[in-house]
C-alpha positions in Angstrom: -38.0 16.1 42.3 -38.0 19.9 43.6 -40.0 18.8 46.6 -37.8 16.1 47.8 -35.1 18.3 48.4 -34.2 18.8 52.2 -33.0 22.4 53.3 -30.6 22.7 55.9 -31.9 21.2 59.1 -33.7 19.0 57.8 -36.7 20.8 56.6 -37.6 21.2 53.1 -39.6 24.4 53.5 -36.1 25.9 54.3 -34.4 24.9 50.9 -33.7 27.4 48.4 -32.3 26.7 45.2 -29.2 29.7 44.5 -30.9 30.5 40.9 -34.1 31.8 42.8 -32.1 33.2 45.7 -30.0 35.2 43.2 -33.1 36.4 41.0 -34.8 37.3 44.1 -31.9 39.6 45.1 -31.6 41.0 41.9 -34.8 42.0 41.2 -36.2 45.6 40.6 -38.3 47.8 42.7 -42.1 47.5 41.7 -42.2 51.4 41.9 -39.0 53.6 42.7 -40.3 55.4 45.6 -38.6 59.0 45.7 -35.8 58.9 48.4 -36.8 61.3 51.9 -35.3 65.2 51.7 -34.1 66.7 54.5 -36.5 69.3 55.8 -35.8 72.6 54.7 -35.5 75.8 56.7 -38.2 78.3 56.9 -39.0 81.3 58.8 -41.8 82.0 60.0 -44.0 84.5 58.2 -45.1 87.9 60.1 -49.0 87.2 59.7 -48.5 83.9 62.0 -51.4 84.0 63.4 -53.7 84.1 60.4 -51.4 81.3 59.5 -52.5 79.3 62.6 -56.1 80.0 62.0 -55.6 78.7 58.1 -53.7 75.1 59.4 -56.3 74.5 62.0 -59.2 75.5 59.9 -57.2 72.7 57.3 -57.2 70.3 59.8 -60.6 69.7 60.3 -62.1 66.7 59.3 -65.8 64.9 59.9 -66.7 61.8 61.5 -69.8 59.4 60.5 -72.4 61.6 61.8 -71.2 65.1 60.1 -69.6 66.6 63.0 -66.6 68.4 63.1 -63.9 67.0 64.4 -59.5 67.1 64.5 -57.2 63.8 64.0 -55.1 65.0 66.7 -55.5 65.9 69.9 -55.4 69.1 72.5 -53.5 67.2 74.5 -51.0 66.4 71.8 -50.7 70.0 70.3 -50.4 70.9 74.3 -47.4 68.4 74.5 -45.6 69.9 71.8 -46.5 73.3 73.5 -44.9 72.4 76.7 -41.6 71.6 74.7 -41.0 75.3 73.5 -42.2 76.6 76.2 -40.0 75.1 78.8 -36.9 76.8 76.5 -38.9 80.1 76.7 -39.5 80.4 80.4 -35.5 80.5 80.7 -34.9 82.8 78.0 -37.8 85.1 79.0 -34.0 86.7 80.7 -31.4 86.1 78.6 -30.9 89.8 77.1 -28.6 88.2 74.1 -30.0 88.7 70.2 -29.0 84.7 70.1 -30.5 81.5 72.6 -27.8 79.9 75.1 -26.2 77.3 73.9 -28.1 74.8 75.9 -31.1 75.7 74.9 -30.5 75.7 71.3 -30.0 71.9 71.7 -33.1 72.0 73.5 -34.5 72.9 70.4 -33.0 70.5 68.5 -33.9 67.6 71.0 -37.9 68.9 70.4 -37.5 68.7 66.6 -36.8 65.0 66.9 -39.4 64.7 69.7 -41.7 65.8 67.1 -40.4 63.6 64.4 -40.4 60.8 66.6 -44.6 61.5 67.8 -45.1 62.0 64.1 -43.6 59.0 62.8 -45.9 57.0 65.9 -49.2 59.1 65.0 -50.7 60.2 61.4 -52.6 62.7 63.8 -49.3 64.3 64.7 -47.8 63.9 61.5 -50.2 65.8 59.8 -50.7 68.3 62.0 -46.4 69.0 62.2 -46.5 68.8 58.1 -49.4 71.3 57.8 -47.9 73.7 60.5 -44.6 73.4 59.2 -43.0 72.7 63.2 -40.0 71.0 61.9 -39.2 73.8 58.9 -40.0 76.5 61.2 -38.0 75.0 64.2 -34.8 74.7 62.0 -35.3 78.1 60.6 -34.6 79.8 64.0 -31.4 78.5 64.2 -29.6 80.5 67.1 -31.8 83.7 67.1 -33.7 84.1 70.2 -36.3 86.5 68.7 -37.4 83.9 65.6 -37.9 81.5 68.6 -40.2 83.8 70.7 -42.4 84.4 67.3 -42.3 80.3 66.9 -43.3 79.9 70.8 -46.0 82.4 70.1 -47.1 80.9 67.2 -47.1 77.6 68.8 -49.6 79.1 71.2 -51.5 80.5 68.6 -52.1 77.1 67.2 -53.7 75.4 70.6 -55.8 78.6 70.8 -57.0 78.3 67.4 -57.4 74.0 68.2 -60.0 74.8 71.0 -62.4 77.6 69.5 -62.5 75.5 66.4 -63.8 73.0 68.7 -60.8 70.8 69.3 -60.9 68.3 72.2 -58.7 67.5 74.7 
């Protein structure tokens, strides 16, 4: 009897009876997932550097053949690169202990830039996780000298990309 019944327009694929409708609704999550955290401030450590060397080193994976290669690109790390230091070229003379206004929203526009690249490429995503880019962005907060140690660091990361024998 179930499969004569005719859903609305006609079509009996369409037809739902409410009791399954409801149970469907109703039902409970295979596996409660936990829910997303905000990411939580962090300033960057003194030894940065060594820190650079240590995610890079992390990030090395190997293809079929045994070589040694990165998921993410120079080119990727360098777009990220090119964020900071467009806000660092115009604070290279600001003499004030805290960024200008516009450039901490600058700032704020890269950290979603970089959540947006990372939630389009695993590459990216990994390589912001490991780093900590998003943590360490959000710990500057207005001071312009925790930015200049991020910028650097930021460099220090493409540097240590390419002589561990990143690509481009």
């Amino acid at each position: 009897a179930r499969n004569k019944m005719v859903g609305p327009g006609g079509n009996r694929n369409n037809y739902q009876r409410q009791d399954t409708r409801a149970a469907y609704n109703n039902r409970q999550p295979q596996s409660a997932q936990p829910q997303p955290q905000p990411v939580p401030a962090e300033k960057l450590p003194a030894e940065y550097v060594d820190q650079a060397e240590a995610v890079m080193l992390s990030l090395r994976t190997t293809d079929k053949h045994g070589n040694l290669k990165f998921n993410i690109t120079a080119s990727k790390i360098r777009k990220i690169l090119t964020l900071v230091t467009d806000i660092l070229n115009e604070e290279r003379f600001n003499k004030n202990a805290e960024l200008n206004q516009a450039n901490i929203q600058r700032l704020s526009m890269a950290r979603v830039r970089i959540a947006y690249d990372a939630g389009r490429d695993n590459g990216v995503k990994e390589f912001a996780e490991k780093a900590k880019l998003l943590n360490y962005i959000k710990g500057i907060g207005k001071s312009r000298a925790e930015f200049i140690r991020f910028a650097e660091y930021m460099e220090a990361l493409v540097a240590w990309h390419r002589y561990l024998g990143g690509e481009n």
